[in-house]
matplotlib code that plots the C-alpha trace (Angstrom):
import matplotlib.pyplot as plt

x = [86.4, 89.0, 89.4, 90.9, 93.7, 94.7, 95.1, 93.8, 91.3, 90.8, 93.3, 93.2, 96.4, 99.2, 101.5, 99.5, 98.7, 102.5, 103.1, 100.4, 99.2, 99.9, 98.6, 98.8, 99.2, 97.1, 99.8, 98.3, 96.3, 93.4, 90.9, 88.3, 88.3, 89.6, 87.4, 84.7, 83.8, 84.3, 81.5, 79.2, 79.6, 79.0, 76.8, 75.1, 72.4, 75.2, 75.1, 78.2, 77.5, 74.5, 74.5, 73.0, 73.0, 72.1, 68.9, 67.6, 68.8, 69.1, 70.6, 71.8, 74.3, 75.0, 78.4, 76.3, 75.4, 79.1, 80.6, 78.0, 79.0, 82.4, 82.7, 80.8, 83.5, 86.2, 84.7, 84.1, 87.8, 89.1, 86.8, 88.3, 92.0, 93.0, 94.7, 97.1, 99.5, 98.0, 97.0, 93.4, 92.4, 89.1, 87.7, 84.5, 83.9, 81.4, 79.8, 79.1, 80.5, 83.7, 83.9, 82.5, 85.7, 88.2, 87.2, 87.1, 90.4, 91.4, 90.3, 92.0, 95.5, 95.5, 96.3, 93.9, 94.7, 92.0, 92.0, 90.3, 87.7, 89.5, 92.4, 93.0, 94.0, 97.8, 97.5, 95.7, 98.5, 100.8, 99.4, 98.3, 102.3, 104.2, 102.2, 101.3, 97.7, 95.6, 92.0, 90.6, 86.7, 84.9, 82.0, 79.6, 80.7, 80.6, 83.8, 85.8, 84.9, 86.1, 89.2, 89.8, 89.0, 91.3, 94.2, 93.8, 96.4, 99.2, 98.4, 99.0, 98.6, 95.7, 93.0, 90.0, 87.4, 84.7, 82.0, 79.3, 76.6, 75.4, 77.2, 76.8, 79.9, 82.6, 85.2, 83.6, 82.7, 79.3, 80.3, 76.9, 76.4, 79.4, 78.6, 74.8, 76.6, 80.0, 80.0, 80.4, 83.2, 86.1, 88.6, 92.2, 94.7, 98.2, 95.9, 98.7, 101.2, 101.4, 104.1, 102.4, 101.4, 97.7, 97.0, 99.0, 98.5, 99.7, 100.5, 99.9, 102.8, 103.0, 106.3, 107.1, 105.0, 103.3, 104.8, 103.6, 103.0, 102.4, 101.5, 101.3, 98.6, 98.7, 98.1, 94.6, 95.5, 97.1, 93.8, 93.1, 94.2, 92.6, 89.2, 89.1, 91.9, 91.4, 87.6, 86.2, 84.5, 82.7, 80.3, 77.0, 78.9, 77.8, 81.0, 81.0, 84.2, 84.6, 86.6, 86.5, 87.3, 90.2, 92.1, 93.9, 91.8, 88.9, 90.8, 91.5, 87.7, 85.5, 87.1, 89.2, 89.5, 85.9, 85.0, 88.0, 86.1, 82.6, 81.2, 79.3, 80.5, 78.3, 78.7, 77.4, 77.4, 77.0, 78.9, 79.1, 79.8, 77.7, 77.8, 73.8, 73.1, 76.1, 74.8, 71.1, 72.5, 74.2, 70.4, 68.7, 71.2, 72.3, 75.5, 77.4, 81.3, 82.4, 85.5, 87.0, 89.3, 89.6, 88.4, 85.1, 84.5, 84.9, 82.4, 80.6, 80.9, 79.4, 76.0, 73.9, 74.5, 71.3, 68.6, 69.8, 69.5, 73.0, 72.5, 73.1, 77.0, 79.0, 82.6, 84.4, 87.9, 89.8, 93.0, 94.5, 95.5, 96.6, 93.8, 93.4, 92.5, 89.8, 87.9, 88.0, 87.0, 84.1, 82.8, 83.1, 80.7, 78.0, 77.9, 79.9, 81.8, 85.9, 87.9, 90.5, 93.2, 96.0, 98.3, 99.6, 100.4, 99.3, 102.9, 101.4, 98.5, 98.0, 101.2, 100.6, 97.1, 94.7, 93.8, 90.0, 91.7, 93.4, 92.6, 92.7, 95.3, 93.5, 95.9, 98.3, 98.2, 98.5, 101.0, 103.2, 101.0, 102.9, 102.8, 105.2, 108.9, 108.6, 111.4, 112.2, 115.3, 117.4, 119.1, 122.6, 120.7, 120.3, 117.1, 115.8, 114.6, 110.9, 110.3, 113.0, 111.7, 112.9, 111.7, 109.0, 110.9, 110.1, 112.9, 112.4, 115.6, 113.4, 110.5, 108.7, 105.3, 102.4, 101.1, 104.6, 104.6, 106.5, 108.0, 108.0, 106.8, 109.3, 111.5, 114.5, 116.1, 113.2, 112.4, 116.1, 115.6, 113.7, 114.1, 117.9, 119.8, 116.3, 114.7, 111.8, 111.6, 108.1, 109.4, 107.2, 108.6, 107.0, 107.9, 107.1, 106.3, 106.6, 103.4, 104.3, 102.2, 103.5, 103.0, 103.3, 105.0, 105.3, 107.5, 111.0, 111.2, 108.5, 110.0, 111.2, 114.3, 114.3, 116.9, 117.4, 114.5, 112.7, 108.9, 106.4, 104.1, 101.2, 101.6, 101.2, 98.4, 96.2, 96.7, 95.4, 92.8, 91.5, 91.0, 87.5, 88.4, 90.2, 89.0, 92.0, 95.6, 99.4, 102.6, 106.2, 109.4, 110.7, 114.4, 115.9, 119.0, 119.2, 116.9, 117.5, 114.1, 110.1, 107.3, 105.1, 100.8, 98.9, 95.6, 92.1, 89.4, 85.8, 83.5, 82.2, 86.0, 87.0, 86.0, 88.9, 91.3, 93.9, 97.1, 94.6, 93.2, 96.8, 98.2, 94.8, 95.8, 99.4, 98.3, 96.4, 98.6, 100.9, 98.4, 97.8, 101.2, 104.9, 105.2, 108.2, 106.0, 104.0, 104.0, 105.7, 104.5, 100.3, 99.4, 95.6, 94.8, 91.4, 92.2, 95.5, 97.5, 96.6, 97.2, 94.3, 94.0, 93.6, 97.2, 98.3, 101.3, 103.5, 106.3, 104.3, 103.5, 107.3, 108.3, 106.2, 107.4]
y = [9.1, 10.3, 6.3, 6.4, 8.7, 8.3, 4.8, 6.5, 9.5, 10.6, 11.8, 12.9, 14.8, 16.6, 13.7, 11.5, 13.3, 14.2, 10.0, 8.3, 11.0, 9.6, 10.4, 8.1, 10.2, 8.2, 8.0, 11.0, 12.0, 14.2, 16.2, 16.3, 12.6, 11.1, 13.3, 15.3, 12.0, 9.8, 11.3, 11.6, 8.0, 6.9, 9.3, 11.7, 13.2, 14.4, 18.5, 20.2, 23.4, 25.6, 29.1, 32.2, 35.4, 38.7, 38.9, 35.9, 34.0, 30.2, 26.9, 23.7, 21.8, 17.9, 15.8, 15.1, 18.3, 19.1, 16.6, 17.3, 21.0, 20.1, 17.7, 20.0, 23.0, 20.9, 20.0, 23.1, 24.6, 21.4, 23.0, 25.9, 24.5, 24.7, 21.6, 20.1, 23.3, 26.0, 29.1, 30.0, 32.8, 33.1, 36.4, 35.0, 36.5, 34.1, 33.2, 29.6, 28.8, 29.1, 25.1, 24.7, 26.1, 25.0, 21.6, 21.3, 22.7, 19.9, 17.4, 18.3, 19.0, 22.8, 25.6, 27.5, 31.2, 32.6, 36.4, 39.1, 41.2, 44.2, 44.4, 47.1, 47.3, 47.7, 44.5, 42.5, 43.2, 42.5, 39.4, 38.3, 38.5, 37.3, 34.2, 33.8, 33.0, 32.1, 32.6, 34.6, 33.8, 36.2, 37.7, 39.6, 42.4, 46.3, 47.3, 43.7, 43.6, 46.9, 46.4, 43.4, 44.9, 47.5, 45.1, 43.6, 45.4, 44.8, 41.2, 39.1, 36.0, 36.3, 34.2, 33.9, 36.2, 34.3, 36.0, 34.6, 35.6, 37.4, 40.2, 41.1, 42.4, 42.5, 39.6, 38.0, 34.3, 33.2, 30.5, 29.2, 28.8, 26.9, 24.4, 23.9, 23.4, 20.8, 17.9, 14.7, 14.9, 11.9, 12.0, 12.8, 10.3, 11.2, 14.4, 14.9, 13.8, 14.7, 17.4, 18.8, 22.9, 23.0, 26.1, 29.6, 32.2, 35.8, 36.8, 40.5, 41.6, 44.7, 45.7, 45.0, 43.4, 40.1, 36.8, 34.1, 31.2, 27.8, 24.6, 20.8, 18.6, 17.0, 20.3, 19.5, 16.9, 18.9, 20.6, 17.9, 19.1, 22.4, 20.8, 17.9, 18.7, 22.8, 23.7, 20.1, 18.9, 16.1, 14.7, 16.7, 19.9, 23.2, 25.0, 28.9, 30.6, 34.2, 34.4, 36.1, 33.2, 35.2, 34.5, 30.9, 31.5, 30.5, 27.1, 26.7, 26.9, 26.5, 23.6, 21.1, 20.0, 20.1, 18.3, 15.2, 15.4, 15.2, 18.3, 21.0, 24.7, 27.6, 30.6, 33.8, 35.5, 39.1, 42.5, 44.7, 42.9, 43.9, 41.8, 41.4, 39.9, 37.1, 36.5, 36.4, 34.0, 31.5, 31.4, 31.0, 28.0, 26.7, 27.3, 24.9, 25.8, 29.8, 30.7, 34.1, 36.9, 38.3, 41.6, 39.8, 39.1, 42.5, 43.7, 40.7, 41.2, 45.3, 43.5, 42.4, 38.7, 37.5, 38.7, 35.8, 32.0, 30.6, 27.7, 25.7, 27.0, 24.5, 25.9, 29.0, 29.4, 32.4, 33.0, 36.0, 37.8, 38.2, 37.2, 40.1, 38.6, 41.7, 40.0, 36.2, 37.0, 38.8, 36.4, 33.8, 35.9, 36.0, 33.0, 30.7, 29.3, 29.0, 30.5, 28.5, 30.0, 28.9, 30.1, 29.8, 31.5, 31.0, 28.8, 26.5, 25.2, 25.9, 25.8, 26.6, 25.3, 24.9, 21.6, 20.8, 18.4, 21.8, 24.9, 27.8, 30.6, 33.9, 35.9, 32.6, 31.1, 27.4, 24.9, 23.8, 21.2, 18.1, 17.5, 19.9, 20.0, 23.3, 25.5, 29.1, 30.4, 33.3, 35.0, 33.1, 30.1, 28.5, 27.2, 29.6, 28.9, 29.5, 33.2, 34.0, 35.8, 33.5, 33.5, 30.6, 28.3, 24.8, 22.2, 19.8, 17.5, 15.1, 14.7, 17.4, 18.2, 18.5, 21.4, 24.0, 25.8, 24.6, 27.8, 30.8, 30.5, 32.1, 33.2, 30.8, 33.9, 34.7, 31.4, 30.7, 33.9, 32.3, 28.1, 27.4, 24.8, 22.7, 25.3, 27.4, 31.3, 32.5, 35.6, 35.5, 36.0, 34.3, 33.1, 29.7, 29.9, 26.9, 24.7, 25.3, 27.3, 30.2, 33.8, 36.0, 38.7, 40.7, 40.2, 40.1, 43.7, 45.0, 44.3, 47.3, 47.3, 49.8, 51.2, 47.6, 46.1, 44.0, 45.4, 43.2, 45.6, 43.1, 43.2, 46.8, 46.9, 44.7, 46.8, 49.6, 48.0, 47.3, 51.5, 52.5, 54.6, 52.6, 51.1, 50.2, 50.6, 50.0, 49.9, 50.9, 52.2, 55.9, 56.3, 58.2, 59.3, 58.2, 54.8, 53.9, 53.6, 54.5, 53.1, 55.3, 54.5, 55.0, 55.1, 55.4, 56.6, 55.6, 58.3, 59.4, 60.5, 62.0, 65.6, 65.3, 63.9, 65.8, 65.9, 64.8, 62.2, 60.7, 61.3, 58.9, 56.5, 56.0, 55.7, 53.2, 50.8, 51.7, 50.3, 47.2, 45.9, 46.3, 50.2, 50.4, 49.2, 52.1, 54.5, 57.9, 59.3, 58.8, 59.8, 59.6, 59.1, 58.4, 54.8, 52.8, 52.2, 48.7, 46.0, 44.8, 41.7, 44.2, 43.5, 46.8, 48.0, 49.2, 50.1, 52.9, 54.2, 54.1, 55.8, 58.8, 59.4]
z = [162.6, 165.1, 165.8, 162.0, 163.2, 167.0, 168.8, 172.1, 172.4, 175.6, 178.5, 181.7, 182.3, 180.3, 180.8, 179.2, 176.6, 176.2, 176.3, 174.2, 172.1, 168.5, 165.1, 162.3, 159.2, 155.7, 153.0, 150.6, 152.8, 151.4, 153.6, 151.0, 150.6, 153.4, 156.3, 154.1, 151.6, 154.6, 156.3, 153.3, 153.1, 156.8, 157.7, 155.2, 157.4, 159.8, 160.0, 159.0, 158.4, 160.4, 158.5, 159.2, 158.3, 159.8, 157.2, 159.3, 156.6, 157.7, 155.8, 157.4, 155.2, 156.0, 154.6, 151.9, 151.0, 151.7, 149.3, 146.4, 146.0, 146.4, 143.7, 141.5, 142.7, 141.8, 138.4, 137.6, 138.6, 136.3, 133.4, 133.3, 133.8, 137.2, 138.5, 140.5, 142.2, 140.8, 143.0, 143.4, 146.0, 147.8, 149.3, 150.4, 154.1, 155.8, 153.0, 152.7, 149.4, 151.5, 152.1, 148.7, 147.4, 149.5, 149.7, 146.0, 145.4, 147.6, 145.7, 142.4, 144.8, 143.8, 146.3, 148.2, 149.7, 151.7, 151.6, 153.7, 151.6, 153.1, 150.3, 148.5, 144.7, 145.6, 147.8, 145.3, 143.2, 145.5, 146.2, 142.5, 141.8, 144.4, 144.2, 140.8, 141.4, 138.3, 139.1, 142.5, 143.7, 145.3, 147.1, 145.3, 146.5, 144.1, 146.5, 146.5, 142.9, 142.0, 143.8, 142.1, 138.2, 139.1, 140.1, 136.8, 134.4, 136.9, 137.4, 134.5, 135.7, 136.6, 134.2, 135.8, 138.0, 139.5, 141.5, 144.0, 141.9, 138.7, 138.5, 134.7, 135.3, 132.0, 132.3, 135.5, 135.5, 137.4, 140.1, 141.2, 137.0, 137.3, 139.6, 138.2, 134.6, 135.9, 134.8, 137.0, 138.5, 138.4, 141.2, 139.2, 140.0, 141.5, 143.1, 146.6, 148.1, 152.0, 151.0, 148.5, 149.0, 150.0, 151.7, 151.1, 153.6, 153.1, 157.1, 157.4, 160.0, 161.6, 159.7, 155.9, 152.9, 153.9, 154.2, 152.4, 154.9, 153.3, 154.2, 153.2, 152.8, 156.5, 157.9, 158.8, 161.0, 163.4, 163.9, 166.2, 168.6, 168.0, 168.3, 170.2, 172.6, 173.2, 171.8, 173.7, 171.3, 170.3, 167.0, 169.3, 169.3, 167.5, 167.6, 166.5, 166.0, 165.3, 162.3, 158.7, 156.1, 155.4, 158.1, 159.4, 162.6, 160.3, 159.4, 162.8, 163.9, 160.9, 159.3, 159.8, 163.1, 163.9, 160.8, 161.6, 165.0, 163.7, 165.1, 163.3, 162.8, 162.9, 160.4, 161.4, 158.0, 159.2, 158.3, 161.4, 164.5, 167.8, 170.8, 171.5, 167.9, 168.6, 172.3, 170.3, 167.8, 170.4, 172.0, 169.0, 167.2, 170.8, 169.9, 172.4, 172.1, 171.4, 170.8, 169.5, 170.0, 173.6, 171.6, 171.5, 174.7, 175.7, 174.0, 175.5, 178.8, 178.6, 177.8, 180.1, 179.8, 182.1, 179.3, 177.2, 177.5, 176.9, 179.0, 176.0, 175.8, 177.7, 176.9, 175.7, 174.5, 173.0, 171.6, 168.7, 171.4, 174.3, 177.2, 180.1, 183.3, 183.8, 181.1, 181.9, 185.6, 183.8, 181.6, 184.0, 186.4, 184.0, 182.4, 185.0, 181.8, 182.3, 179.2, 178.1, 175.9, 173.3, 171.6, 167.9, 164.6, 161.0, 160.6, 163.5, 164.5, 168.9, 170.1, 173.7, 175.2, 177.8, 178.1, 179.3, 182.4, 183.3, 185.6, 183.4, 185.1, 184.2, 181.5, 180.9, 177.7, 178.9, 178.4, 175.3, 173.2, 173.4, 169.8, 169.4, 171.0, 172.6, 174.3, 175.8, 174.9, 175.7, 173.4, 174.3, 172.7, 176.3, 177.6, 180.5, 184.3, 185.2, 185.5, 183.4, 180.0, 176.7, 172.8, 172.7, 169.8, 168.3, 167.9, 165.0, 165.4, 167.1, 164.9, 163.0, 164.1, 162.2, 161.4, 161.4, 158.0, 155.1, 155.1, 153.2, 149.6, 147.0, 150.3, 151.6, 152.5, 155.3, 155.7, 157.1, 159.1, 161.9, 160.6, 161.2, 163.3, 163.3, 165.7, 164.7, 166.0, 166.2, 167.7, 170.5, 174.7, 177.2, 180.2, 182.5, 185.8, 188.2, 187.3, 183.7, 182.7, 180.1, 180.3, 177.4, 177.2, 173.3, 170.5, 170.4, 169.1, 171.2, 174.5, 176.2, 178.5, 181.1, 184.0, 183.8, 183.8, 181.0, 180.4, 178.0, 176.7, 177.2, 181.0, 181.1, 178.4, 180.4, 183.8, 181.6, 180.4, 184.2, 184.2, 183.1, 180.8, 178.6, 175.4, 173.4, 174.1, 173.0, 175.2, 173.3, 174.4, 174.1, 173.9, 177.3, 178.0, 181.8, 181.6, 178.0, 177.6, 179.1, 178.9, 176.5, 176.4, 173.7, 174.8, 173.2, 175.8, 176.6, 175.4, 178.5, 179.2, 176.5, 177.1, 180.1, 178.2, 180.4, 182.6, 185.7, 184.2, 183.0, 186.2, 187.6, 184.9, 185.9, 189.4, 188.5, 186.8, 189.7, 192.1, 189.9, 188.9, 189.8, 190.0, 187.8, 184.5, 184.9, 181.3, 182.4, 178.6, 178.1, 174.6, 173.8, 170.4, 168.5, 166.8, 166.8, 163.8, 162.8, 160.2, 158.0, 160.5, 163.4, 164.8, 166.4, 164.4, 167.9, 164.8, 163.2, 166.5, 167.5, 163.8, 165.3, 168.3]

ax = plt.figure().add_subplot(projection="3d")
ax.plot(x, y, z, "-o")
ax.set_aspect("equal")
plt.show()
């Protein structure tokens, strides 16, 4: 498949990646026919989807399988009226009428916005409004359902409730009736064009409503990158990223890329997360590529990870976060397996990347992907030396690179916010040091500047995280009068320490990020606190913990 796309597949170095890296975008192109169909045609049998649930629960779907439902999803959304533009969201979690949906919307060019079943009645609301969405498909679920019914009076364009199931519910629609009852379905004509809105995704940020994030129709491609380029895989691969559908991570690792590839995702369709039950399901399904949140690994790495057989994993990668080096050195003890991180946001696809034909730098995020035109900038507009701090940005005076966000739906205001001048601000620091490799640092607004100095809060977060009796933490600046700012530490303790949650053990703590970076970074306030204020997504909102200082 990937010989449909690229005129050369494999390289051995950056550089030539960066010079004969090339994909050759299908005029309309059309994920559900042009990958999904494709593979239904050329190989049927091929496993796409290995699900599973945590009730030992088990079904394998193949591109056949794939493209059957798919056509009957689509059908079924042209029955009841939805068509080319129109906005349809999915709360699904992991289940696997997921790709079902998604796919069919595809093929009848409407637009798809994933959602996490966490929403609440005002963000339903919010959500049903600001995009106009006509029909939302869901889990079934008595608290997503609820939430949803109750969002109803203030959402009037909304014209269709479609459940997973029989819910004998008042006003809901049966989506498993609907695909047994579609009719054949007849691929529309004039379904896309490449700049057509596919995919709409509401970005929870850690200050302000959400943004509305879309993107066209040769966003999938890319995800080639994604998989082929930072996951390593290849048409034998059984890749497993961790990933509610509601979120573009999900796209990222569940979807696209490794279905261009030819590889087949695992979905671990569970509700409480524990680390033994996913090391226990990467035994069970050989699970051969992981990737997930450094959060994940963690939790991982507190297991013992000799009581299970994951000699059939062969490569990890991470990224949603920042990567402490603690954890990596960890991980790679007890399995022997070299993380490799990225970095990106739901308007991109990986951005910054660790390559397989690289050596992964422990807490680095990699190197800019090629594909894109990548720069650090200070804030004079000027490009900065290595080791200097600068905003990671993306120029587009060249070429524009797919897989960068359309922009903001309904918000040229925002959109020209961070798109002006043919540079794109993600808002993120970094710096480069002299292999090329980039370091993060925080946000823009989350930097703190102190007696001088510039602090990232994610340098200091991961030295705490090296103490023991650290679980979760968050770095922000305290006004001063002398320094202009400190370094303040929100911490959340271990529960074996949190009976002496006391001046001695703050003083141990400071000591010890003394003793483990640049003394100067150390926090001179330590706050411990039970949970961190966070966003829906789990982004730690460093603004609300700032408002209450």
């Amino acid at each position: 498949m990937l010989e449909k796309f690229l005129k050369k597949i494999d390289f051995t170095s950056t550089k030539d990646f960066a010079d004969n890296y090339h994909v050759t975008v299908p005029e309309n192109f059309n994920f559900g026919y042009d990958i999904v169909d494709e593979w239904a045609k050329t190989n049927p049998t091929k496993r796409a989807i290995c699900w599973a649930n945590d009730h030992h629960e088990h079904i394998d779907f193949t591109f056949a399988d794939i493209k059957e439902q798919s056509d009957k999803a689509a059908s079924y959304f042209q029955s009841l009226g939805i068509g080319k533009g129109d906005m349809v969201m999915l709360i699904l979690k992991r289940r696997y009428e997921f790709w079902f949906a998604i796919i069919g919307l595809h093929k009848i060019g409407a637009v798809a916005i994933p959602a996490t079943h966490l929403l609440t009645k005002k963000d339903i609301v919010y959500r049903n409004n600001a995009a106009d969405i006509k029909a939302i498909v869901c889990v079934d679920d008595e608290i997503v359902l609820q939430h949803v019914d109750d969002a109803m009076t203030e959402s009037p364009s909304i014209k269709f409730r479609i459940a997973c199931g029989g819910t004998g519910r008042e006003g809901w629609l049966d989506f498993h009736q609907g695909l047994n009852d579609a009719k054949p379905f007849v691929r529309p004509q004039n379904v896309n064009t490449n700049k057509d809105i596919a995919l709409l995704y509401f970005t929870s940020g850690t200050t302000g409503e959400p943004k509305m994030v879309i993107h066209d129709f040769a966003y999938p491609l890319g995800h080639i990158v994604t998989a082929k380029y930072w996951h390593n895989l290849n048409e034998d691969s059984l890749h497993l990223t961790v990933a509610d559908t509601g979120w573009a991570k999900a796209v990222w690792g569940k979807l696209y890329g490794q279905w261009i590839v030819g590889a087949a995702v695992m979905v671990y369709d569970h509700e409480k997360f524990t680390p033994e039950a996913m090391l226990r399901l990467i035994e069970n399904y050989k699970v051969t590529s992981f990737c997930a949140p450094p959060t994940v690994f963690r939790f991982m790495i507190r297991e013992d990870l000799s009581k299970f057989d994951l000699s059939s994993l062969k490569y990890a990668t991470t990224a949603g976060e920042a990567l402490n080096p603690s954890v990596y050195e960890a991980f790679y003890k007890g399995t022997g397996i070299k993380m490799m991180e990225a970095f990106g946001q739901t308007e991109t696809t990986p951005t910054i990347v660790t390559f397989p034909w690289m050596k992964p730098k422990p807490g680095a995020m990699g190197v800019p992907n090629p594909a894109y035109d990548m720069d650090l900038i200070a804030t004079d507009g000027r490009s900065v030396e290595d080791g200097e701090v600068g905003e990671v940005v993306i120029r587009t005076d060249r070429w524009r690179p797919l897989g960068l966000f359309m922009g903001y739906y309904r918000d040229e205001r925002l959109t020209k916010q961070v798109y002006y001048d043919n540079i794109y601000h993600t808002g993120d620091m970094a710096w480069r040091d002299e292999d090329g490799y980039y370091w993060f640092v925080g946000r823009s607004d989350d930097v703190i500047k102190s007696s001088g100095y510039r602090i990232g809060p994610f340098e200091v977060e991961s030295a705490l995280m090296t103490h023991p009796a650290v679980v979760e933490c968050a770095i922000t600046g305290v006004p001063d009068e002398i320094r202009g700012q400190v370094v303040k530490a929100t911490v959340v303790l271990a529960k074996e320490y949190r009976d002496i949650a006391n001046d001695h053990l703050k003083h141990d703590i400071q000591n010890h990020v003394k003793n483990v970076t640049a003394p100067y970074k150390y926090p001179r306030i330590i706050e411990f606190v039970d949970e961190l204020p966070k966003t829906i997504s789990g982004k730690i909102k460093r603004a609300d913990i700032r408002k209450q200082q």
